[in-house]
N, C-alpha and C positions, 0 to 999 in steps of 0.2 A: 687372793680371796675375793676382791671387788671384783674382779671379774666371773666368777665362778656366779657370783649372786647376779652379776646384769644376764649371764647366760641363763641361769634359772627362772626371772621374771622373765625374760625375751621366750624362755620356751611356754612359760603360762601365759604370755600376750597369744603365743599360736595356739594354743588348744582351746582358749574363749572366744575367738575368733575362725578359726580356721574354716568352721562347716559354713561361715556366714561367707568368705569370703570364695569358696567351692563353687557356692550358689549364686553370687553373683558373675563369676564365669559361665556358668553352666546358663543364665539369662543370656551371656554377651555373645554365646557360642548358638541360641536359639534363631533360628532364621524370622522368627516372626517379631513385629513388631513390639517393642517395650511402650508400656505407656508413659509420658511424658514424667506426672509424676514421680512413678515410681523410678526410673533414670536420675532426675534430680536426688530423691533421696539418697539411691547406692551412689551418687556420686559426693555427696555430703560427707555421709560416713565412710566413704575412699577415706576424704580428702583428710577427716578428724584420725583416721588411723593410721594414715602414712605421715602427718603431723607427727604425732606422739611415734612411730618408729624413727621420723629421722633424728626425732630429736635426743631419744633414748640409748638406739640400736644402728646409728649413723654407720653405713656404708655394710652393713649384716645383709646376710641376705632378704631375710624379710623386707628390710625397707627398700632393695630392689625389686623385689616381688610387686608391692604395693604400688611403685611408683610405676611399673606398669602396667598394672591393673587398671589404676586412676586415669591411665594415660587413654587406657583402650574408652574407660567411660564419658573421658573429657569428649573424644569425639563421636561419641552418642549424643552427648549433651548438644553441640557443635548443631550436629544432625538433623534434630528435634528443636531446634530454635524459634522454627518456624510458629511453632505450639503456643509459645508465648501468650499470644493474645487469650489465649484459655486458661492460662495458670489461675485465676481468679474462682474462675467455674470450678476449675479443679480443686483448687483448695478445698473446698465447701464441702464439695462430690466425693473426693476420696484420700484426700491429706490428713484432713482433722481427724474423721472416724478410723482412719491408718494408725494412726498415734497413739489414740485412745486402747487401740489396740496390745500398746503396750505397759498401760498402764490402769490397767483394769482393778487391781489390786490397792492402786489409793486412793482411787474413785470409790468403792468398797469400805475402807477405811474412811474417807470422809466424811462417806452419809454415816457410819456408825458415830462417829463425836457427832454431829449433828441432831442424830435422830436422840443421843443421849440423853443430850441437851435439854431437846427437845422434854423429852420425857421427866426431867432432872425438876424443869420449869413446870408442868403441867402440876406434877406431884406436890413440890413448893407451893403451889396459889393457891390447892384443893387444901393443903392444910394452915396455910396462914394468907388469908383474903388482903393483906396488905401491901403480898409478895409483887404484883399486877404491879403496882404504885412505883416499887423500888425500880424495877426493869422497865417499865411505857412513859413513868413519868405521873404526878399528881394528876396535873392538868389532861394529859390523854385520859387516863382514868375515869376521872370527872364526869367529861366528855361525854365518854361512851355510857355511861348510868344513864346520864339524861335522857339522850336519844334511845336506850331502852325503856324507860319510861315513858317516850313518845310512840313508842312502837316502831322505829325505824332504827334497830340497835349499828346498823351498817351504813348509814344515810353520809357518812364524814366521805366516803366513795364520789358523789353526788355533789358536792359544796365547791369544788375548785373548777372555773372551766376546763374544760378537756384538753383541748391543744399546750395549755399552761403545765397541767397536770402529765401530760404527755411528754412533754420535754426534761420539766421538772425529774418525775419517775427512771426514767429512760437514763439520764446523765447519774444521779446518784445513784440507779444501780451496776451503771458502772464504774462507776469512783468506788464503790464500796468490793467490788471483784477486783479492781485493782489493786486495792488495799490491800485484801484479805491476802494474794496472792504474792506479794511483795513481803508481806512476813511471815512470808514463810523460811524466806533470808535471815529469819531468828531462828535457826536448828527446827526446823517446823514445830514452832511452840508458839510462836506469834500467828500462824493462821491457826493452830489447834484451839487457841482461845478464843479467838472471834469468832469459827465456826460456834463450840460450845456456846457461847455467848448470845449468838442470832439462833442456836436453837432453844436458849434458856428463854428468849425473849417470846419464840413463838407458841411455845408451851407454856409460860404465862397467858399468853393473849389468851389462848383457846379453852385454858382453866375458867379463868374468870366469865368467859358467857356464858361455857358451864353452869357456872354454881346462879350464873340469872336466867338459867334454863332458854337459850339462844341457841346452844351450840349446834343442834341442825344447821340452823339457819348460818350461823357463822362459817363454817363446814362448805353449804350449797355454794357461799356467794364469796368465800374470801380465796379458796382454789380455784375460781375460774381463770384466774391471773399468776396464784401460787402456785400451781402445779409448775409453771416454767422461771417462776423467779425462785423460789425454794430453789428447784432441781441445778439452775446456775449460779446458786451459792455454792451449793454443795460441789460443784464440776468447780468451781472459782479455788476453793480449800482443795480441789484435787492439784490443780496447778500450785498450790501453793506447797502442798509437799513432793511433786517434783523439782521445785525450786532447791528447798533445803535437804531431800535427800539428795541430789547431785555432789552438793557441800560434804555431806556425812559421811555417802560410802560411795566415793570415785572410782572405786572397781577400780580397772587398770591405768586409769585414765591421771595424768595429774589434778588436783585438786581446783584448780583456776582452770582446767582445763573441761574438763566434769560440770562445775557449776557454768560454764559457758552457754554448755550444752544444755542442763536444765533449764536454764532462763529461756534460752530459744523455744524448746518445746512448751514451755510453761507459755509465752505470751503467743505460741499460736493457738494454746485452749482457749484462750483469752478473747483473742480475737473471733474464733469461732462462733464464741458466746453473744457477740453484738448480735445480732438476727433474733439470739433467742431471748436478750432483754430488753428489744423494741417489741416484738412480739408482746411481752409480758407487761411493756409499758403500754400499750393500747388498749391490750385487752383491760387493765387496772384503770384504766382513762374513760374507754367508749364506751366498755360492758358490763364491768363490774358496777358503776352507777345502777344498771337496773337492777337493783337488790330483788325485784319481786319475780322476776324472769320465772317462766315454767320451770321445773324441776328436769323436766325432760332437754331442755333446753341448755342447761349448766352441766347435766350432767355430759353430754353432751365434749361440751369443751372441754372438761377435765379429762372426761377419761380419752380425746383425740389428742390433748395435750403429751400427758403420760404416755402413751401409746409414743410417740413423736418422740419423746426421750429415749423411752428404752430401746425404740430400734435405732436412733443414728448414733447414740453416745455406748449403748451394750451391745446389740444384737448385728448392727453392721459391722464395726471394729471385730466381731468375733468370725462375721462370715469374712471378711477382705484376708483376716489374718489368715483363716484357715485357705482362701485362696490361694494367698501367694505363697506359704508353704508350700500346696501343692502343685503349684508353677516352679 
């Protein structure tokens, strides 16, 4: 009877696999050149599926199959060695937005807790004006009255020198994507609440200039920066539920074996994201101080900002996918 069950898994291991593994022959069998990249990659996922056959389906034919498959890829790998000095470039160019590609669907998922959140908070402030207090704190609260009473309701942008504010910015918003995406190692319920939690906060914020009739202006001068800290929070809770879905559903994979594999891809979004929260740290540093900038001028940013998101984190991962499909 044990046996009859490891033949059963062993033949569903081949049919969720099988067309991926077709295709990576049918690359190895291509006279033209594989790109470096993508070589590493199928050599990755050899290496994780002839792992989990030997250790499953030891001496089956499958994990001779596998072994050499991998074998044929290792010296690809070998091959393209040379390449190296580019893996860096490459990351950037066509590993992250590769990735992404597969996981479209909780990146999806994350801006909706997010944007919920969001929504959850604005709603809250619009009906009890004290709601601001509970989520920014008294004292921010305060704060920001005042300088709307000066007429400069955005001027706290302005108070810190820059390079200070620079560094400052920059490092906690990345302690806070690391965070976020580390608990996600709580059944993705630990980044699900912080996601909600930084959208409850921001839809407080944007409640309350509301109701002091700022929000224009809140709006013009606080996305000049938001459009790319927002968007890698939200990509930050993306990593964070591929972390804890690895753990939940291992597919074929064993369960330490699975979450391995999540955490890897989980800290390459991660890393991704450095560029895009210096970025987001400068602009909050250098630009967003001119609270009075032309309208033409923020607007401007924001929307080349957004643009920048949605092609390399949606629209490229959608065209690479559809690529190598058709390779």
């Amino acid at each position: 009877m044990r046996k009859i069950l490891f033949f059963v898994k062993e033949i569903t291991f081949l049919k969720q696999n099988a067309s991926k593994w077709e295709g990576y022959e049918t690359m190895l069998e291509k006279k033209a050149q594989n790109k470096p990249a993508k070589v590493a990659d199928m050599f990755i996922e050899l290496t994780d599926d002839y792992s989990y056959a030997k250790t499953n389906y030891e001496g089956s034919k499958t994990a001779k199959y596998l072994n050499s498959l991998t074998a044929r890829v290792h010296q690809l790998v070998y091959r393209n060695k040379k390449e190296n000095s580019r893996r860096i470039f490459l990351f950037w160019k066509s590993e992250v937005p590769t990735l992404f590609g597969k996981y479209h669907h909780l990146l999806l998922l994350s801006f909706l807790i997010f944007s919920g959140g969001a929504i959850l908070g604005a709603i809250s402030q619009l009906t009890d004006d004290s709601f601001a207090r509970l989520m920014l704190s008294d004292d921010y609260v305060n704060e920001t009255i005042e300088r709307i009473k000066r007429g400069d309701p955005l001027g706290i942008y302005g108070e810190m020198p820059n390079w200070f504010m620079y560094f400052y910015i920059t490092t906690n918003n990345i302690y806070v994507s690391f965070y976020i995406f580390a608990m996600g190692a709580l059944f993705s319920l630990g980044n699900t609440w912080l996601l909600l939690k930084e959208g409850i906060r921001l839809g407080a914020f944007f409640g309350m200039f509301y109701q002091y009739n700022v929000f224009d202006k809140a709006l013009k001068v606080v996305w000049i920066h938001g459009s790319l800290e927002i968007s890698a929070i939200i990509i930050a809770g993306c990593a964070g539920y591929i972390l804890g879905n690895s753990f939940m559903f291992p597919g074929t994979f064993k369960r330490t074996e699975s979450f391995k594999r999540g955490a890897k891809d989980g800290i390459k979004v991660l890393i991704g994201l450095i560029p895009v929260f210096m970025c987001a740290g400068f602009l909050e540093s250098f630009v967003t101080r001119y609270t009075n900038m032309p309208l033409w001028a923020s607007l401007s940013i924001i929307i080349g900002s957004m643009g920048f998101i949605f092609w390399y984190f949606i629209l490229l991962p959608f065209l690479l996918k559809r690529k190598n499909n058709a390779g």
